[in-house]
C-alpha positions in Angstrom: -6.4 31.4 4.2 -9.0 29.9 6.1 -11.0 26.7 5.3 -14.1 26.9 3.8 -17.4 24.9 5.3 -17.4 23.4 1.5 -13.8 22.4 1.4 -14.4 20.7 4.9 -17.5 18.7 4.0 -15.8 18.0 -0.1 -12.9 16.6 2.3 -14.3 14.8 4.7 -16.3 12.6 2.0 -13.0 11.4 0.7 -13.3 8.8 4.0 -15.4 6.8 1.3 -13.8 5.2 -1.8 -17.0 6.7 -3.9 -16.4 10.1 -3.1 -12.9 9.4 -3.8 -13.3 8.0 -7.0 -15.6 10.7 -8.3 -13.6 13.5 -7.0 -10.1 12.5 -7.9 -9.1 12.9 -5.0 -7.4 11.3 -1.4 -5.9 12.2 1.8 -2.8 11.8 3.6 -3.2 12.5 6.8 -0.8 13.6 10.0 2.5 15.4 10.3 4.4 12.4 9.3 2.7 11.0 6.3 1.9 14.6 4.8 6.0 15.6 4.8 6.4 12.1 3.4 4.3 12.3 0.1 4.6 16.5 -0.2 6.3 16.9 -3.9 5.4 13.4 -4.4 1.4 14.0 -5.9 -0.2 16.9 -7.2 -1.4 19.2 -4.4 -5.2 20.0 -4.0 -4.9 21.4 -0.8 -3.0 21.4 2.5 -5.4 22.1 5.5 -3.4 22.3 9.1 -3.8 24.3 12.5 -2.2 27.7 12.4 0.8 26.7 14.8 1.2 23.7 12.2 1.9 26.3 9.5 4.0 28.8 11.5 6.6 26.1 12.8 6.8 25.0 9.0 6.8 28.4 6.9 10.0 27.4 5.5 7.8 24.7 3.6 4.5 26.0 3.5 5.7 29.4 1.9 7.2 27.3 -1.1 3.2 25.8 -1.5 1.1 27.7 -3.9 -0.9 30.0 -1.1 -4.0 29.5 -2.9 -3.4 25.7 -1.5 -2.6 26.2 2.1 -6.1 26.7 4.5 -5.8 27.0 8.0 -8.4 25.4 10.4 -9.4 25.1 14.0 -9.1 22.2 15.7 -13.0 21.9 15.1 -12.5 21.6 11.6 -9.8 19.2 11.9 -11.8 16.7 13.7 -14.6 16.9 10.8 -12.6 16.1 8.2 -10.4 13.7 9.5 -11.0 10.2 9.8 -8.6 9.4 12.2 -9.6 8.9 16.0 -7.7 11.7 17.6 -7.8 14.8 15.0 -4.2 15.5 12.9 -2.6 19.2 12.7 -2.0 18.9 9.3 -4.0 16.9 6.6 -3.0 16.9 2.5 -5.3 16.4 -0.1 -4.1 15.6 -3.2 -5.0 14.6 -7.0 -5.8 10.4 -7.4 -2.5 9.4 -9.6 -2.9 7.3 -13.1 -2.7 3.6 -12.6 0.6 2.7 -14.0 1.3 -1.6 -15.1 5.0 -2.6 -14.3 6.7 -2.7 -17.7 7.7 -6.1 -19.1 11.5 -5.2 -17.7 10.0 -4.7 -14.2 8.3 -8.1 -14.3 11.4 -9.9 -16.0 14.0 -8.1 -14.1 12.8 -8.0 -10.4 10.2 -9.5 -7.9 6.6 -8.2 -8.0 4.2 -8.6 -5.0 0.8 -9.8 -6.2 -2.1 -9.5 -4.2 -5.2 -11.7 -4.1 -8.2 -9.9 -2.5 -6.5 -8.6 0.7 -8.8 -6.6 2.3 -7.4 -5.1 5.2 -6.3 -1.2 4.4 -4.0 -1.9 7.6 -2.6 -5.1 6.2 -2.3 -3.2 2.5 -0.9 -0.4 3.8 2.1 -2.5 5.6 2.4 -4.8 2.9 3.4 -1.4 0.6 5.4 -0.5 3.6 7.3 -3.6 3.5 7.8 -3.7 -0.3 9.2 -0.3 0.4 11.8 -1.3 2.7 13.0 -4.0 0.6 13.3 -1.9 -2.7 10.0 -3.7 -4.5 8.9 -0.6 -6.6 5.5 -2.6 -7.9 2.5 -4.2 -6.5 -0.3 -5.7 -8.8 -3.4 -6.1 -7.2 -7.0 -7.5 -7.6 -10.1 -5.1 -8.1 -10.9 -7.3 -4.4 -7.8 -5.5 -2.9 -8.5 -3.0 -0.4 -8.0 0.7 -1.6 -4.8 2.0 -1.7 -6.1 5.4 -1.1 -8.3 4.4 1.9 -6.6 7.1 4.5 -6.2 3.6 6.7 -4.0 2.8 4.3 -2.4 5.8 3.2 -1.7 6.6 7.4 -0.4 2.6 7.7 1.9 3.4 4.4 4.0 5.3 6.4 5.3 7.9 3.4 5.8 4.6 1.0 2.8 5.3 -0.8 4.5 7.9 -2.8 7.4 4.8 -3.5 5.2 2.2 -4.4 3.1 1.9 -7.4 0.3 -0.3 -7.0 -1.6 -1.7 -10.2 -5.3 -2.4 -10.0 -6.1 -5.9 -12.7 -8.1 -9.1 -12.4 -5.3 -11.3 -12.0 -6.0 -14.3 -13.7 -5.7 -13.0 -17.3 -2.7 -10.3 -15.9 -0.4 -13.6 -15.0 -1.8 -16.0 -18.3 -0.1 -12.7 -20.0 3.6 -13.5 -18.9 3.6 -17.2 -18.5 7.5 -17.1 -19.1 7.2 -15.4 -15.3 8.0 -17.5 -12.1 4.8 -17.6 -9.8 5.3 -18.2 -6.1 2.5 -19.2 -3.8 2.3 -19.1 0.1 0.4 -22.0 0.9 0.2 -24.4 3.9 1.6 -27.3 1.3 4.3 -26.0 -0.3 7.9 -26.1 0.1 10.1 -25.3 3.1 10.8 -21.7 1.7 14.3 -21.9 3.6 15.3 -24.9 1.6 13.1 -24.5 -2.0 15.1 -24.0 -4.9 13.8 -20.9 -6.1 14.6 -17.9 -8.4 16.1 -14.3 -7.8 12.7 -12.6 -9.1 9.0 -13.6 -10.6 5.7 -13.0 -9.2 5.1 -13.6 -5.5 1.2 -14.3 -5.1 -0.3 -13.5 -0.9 -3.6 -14.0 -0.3 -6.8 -13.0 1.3 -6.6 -13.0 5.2 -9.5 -15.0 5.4 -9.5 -17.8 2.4 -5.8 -17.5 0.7 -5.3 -17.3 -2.8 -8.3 -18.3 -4.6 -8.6 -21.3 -6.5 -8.4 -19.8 -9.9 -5.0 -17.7 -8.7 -3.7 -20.8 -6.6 -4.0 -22.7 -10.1 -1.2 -20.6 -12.0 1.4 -20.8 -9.1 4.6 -23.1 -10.2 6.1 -22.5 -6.7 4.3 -23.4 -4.0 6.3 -22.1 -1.1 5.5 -22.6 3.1 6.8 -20.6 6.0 7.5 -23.3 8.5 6.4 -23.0 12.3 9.2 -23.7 14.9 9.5 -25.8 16.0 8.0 -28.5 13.0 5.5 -30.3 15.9 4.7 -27.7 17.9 1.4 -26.3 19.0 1.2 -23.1 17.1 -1.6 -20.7 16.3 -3.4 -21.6 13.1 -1.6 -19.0 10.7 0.4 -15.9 9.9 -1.4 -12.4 9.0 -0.5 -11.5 5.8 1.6 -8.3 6.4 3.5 -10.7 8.3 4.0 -13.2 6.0 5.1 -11.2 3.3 7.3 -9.4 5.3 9.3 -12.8 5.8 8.9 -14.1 2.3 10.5 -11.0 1.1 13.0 -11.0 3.4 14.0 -14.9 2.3 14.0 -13.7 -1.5 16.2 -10.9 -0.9 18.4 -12.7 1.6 19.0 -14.9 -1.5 19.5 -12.3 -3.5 22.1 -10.8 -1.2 23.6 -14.3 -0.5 23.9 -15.4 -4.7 
């Protein structure tokens, strides 16, 4: 079937988190991503190029056909957000926000996120919890959109792995004070050689300005990734994908190590 001028316009909107929000709905967008999160969210539509379809019938005849639209390269380019037009683009139905269950929080190590704004830097972080089996994310309402196709594209397929839970995070941690709170901040700890535990809640912050004050004072472990060597001239800071890429790889080498 091919693609309405509605559909194309209703689609392309979803670029901005209003139309989004209002429609329910949010793209995944290129070959990779769109067999990534297939099965994983409930269909609206998949849009591709003709050739797109017939090198894939064995999975686009087992989509509703009523869901499948093919589109010219045209129409590609004006929906898509993406600087060089996908063949295939998926629109699907905006998930429930889930919380992690008081076992998830207790039992395991849950990412917090204070006001990172970057959808690329989201978007890796998810792909980095992904990697090291971190099933949940809580994030403040200053957090960049999960469903910002930036993010969804940078997510690399673990969007449909990760659940991400939108809260002002202040009252969310005073709620489990029981929890461990880790901090990355330029005075903690030597996070090599800090005592810490196997799970808790482990707080990155803005690119910009860090965790904010009111965050920054709930943390009971503040925690630093040194610079090598200990004198040396280095650049001012790490981005925050980056960081949290290392600090989960310290808590799971722990883990591993126990």
């Amino acid at each position: 079937m091919e693609i309405s001028k509605s559909r194309v316009k209703l689609y392309a909107s979803l670029q901005h988190k209003k139309h989004r929000n209002s429609a329910g709905l949010f793209v995944a967008e290129g070959t990779k991503c769109v067999e990534e999160t297939l099965g994983h969210f409930d269909l609206e539509a998949l849009v591709a190029l003709p050739s797109w379809i017939d090198a894939r019938r064995e999975l686009t005849d087992s989509l509703p056909s009523d869901k499948v639209f093919e589109a010219t390269p045209l129409r590609m380019e004006q929906l898509s957000g993406m600087s060089t037009a996908p063949q295939a683009v998926a629109v699907y139905r905006k998930p429930a926000s889930v919380a992690p269950s008081d076992s998830d929080i207790s039992d395991g190590l849950i990412l917090v996120l204070d006001g990172v704004q970057d959808p690329g830097n989201l978007g890796t972080i998810m792909r980095i919890a992904d990697w090291f089996g971190i099933r949940h994310i809580v994030a403040s309402p200053e957090t960049a959109d999960i469903y910002n196709p930036k993010t969804v594209q940078a997510t690399m397929g673990a969007i449909a792995r990760v659940n991400v839970f939108y809260t002002p995070l202040v009252p969310f941690l005073k709620c489990h004070p029981a929890i461990p709170c880790f901090g990355t901040l330029l005075d903690g700890d030597d996070i090599y050689k800090a005592e810490i535990p196997l799970s808790g809640f482990l707080i990155m912050g803005n690119e910009g300005n860090g965790i904010s004050p009111e965050v920054r004072a709930l943390v009971t472990h503040r925690l630093r990734i040194p610079s090598y060597p200990p004198d040396g001239d280095t650049v001012e800071s790490l981005n925050v994908a980056m960081a949290t890429a290392i600090a989960v790889a310290e808590f799971r080498r722990r883990l591993i190590n126990r």
